[in-house]
C-alpha positions as CSV (number, residue, x, y, z in Angstrom):
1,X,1.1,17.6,2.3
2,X,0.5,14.1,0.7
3,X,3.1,11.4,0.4
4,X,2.4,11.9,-3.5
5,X,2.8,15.6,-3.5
6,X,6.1,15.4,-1.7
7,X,7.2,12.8,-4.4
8,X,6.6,14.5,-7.1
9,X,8.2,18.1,-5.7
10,X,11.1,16.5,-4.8
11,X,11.5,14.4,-7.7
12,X,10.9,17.3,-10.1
13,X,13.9,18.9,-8.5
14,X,15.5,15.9,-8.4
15,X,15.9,15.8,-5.3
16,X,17.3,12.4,-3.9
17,X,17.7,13.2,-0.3
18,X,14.0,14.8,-0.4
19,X,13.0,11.3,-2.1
20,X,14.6,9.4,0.5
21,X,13.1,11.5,3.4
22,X,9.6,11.2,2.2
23,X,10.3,6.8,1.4
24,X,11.4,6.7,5.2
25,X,8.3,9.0,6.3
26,X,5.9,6.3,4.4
27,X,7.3,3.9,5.7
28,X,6.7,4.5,9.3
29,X,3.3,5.6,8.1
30,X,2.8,2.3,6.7
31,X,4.1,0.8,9.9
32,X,1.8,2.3,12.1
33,X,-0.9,1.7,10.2
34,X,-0.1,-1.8,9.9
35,X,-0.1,-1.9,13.6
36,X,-3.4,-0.5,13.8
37,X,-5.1,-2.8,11.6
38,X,-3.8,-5.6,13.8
39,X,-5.1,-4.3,16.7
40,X,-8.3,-4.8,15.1
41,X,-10.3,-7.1,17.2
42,X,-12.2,-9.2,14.1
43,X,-15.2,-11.5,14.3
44,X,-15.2,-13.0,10.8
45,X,-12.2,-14.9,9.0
46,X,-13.3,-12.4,5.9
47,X,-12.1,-9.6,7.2
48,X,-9.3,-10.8,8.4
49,X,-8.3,-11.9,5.5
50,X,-9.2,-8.7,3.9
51,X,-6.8,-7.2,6.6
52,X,-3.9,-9.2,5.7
53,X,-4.5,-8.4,2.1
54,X,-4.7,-4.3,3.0
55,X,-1.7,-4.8,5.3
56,X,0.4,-6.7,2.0
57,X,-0.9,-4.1,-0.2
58,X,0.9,-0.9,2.2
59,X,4.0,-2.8,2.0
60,X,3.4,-3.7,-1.1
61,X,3.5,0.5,-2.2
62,X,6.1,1.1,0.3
63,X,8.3,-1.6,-1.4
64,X,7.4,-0.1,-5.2
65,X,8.0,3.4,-3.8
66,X,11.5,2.2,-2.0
67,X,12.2,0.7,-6.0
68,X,11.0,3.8,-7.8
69,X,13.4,6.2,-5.9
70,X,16.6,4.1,-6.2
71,X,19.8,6.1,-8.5
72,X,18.4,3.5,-11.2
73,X,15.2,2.1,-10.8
74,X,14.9,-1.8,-12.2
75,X,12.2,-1.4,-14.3
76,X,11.7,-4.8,-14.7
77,X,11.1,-4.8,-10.6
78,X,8.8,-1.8,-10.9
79,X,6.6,-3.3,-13.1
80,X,6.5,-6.3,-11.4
81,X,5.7,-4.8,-8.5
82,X,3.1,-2.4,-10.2
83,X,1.3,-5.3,-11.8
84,X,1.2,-7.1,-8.1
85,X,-0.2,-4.1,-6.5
86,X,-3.0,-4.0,-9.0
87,X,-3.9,-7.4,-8.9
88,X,-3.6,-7.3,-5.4
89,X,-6.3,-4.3,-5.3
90,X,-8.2,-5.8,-7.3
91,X,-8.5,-8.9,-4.7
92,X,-9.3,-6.6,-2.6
93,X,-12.1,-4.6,-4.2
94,X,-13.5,-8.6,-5.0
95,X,-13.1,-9.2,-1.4
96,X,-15.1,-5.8,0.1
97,X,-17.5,-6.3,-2.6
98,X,-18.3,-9.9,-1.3
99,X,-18.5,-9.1,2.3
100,X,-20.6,-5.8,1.7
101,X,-23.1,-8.3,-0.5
102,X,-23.0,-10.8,2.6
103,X,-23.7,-7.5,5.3
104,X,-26.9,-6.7,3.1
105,X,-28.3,-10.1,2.4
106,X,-27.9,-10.8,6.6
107,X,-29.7,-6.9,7.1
């Protein structure tokens, strides 16, 4: 089962303690994948910058997901945190789309 599927069962029962549960289990997801992606042995500054960025966006949604469960979300935060995560993405997409043009000009 998803992280998103388990979110939205438990919050359509309105289940707090199911919330919480599924919040901890992404955030050990986002841990070890974190981990992972530093592992990474990278030849380019690029992608390691495009590593970083992947890394701040997972805590980046662990952090909106940790502010969307709370008794009484702060909106304000949420959206704050929603427009960072897009902007952030978007970075990102900039960033692949760049590297992939670089890959295919050096094929």
């Amino acid at each position: 089962m998803s992280f998103q599927t388990e979110v939205t069962q438990a919050a359509q029962n309105s289940d707090k303690k199911a919330l919480d549960a599924v919040v901890d289990k992404m955030e050990k997801y986002v841990n070890s994948f974190n981990n992972d992606l530093e592992a990474l042995k990278l030849k380019s500054t690029e992608a390691d910058v495009l590593r970083d960025k992947m890394k701040d966006s997972n805590e980046l949604g662990l952090e909106l997901a940790e502010a969307g469960v709370e008794t009484k979300p702060d909106m304000n935060k949420v959206n704050e945190l929603q427009k960072k995560a897009v902007d952030l993405q978007q970075s990102i997409l900039t960033d692949m789309q760049a590297l992939q043009a670089k890959v295919k000009a050096g094929a």
